[in-house]
Phi, psi and omega in degrees: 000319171310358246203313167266008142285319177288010164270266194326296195292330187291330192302297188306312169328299187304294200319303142344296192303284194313345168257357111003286178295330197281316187308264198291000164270014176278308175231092197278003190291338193285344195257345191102003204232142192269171144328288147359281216289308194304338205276331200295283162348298209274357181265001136317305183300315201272352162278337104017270178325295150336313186278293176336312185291321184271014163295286203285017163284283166006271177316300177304324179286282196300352177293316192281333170292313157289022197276323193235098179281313206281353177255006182266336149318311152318297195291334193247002184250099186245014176252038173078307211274141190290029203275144156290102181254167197293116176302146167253133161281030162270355152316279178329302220267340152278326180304305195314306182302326174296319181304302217297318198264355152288350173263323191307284196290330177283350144331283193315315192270341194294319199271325157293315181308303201285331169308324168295327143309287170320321186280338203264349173296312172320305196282355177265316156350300201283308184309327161294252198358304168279341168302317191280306167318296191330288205280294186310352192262336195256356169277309170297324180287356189243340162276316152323307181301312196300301166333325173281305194304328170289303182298273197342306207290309179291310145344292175289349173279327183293249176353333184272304185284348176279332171338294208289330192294315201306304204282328187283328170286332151319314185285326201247166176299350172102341182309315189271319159354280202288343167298304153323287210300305185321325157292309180301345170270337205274318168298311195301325208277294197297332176286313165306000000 
């Protein structure tokens, strides 16, 4: 009886699995998981299945050889004599090997949910990041504009004062000028 509770539960555990895997093949970009991996899951799931099945065959033939011990006495004492012979452990030894391989997929799938956990951590992870990227990128861009905006400005004080230099070297022959203006581009260059 034990044996087909740890069935019913490997059965739910899949079941579990595969509506996971469905949750994230809707959008495998959000999680981080190719096609590849889902195809990998899901053909895990169905070799799972297949094995569970050929379990719970398994468990029904020895259920019906043991369902009639005296006819199955009959049938195997063919030489006429009544004598008591030796139970075969292949009961035990099926049970064991069904527990055993039933503790194995229930490994297997506990160690996929957490791997799954891990992605999904991974990807809340990654989305706060981008969240955090996001908003700086969108902090830099209010600094640039402000930064064209300042250049603009500063352009145009420039373009104003080489004018006001241009019409004063223009009035006088320049001789004395140009040593001015050369200082006055040089203040100017620095005070921007």
């Amino acid at each position: 009886m034990r044996s087909v509770n740890w069935i019913r539960s490997a059965d739910w555990d899949l079941d579990d699995l595969e509506h996971t895997i469905s949750l994230v093949e809707k959008d495998p970009h959000n999680y981080g998981i190719t096609s590849a991996i889902i195809a990998e899951r899901r053909a895990f799931i169905f070799r799972s299945r297949t094995y569970i099945n050929d379990i719970r065959q398994q468990l029904c033939a020895s259920d019906t050889r043991f369902a009639n011990p005296i006819a199955n006495m009959a049938s195997s004492s063919s030489t006429g004599s009544y004598r008591y012979t030796r139970l075969s452990d292949s009961p035990t030894s099926s049970e064991r090997f069904v527990t055993d391989t039933l503790q194995k997929q229930q490994l297997i799938i506990k160690e996929q949910d957490e791997d799954l956990e891990k992605v999904g951590d991974s990807v809340h992870v990654l989305k706060n990041m981008s969240h955090r990227i996001g908003d700086e990128l969108e902090e830099q861009a209010i600094m640039l504009d402000e930064l064209g905006t300042d250049m603009d400005r500063a352009g145009a004080k420039l373009d104003g004062v080489m004018k006001k230099i241009a019409k004063i070297t223009h009035m006088n022959d320049g001789s004395f000028m140009r040593p001015f203006s050369c200082i006055l581009y040089l203040v100017i260059h620095f005070l921007h």
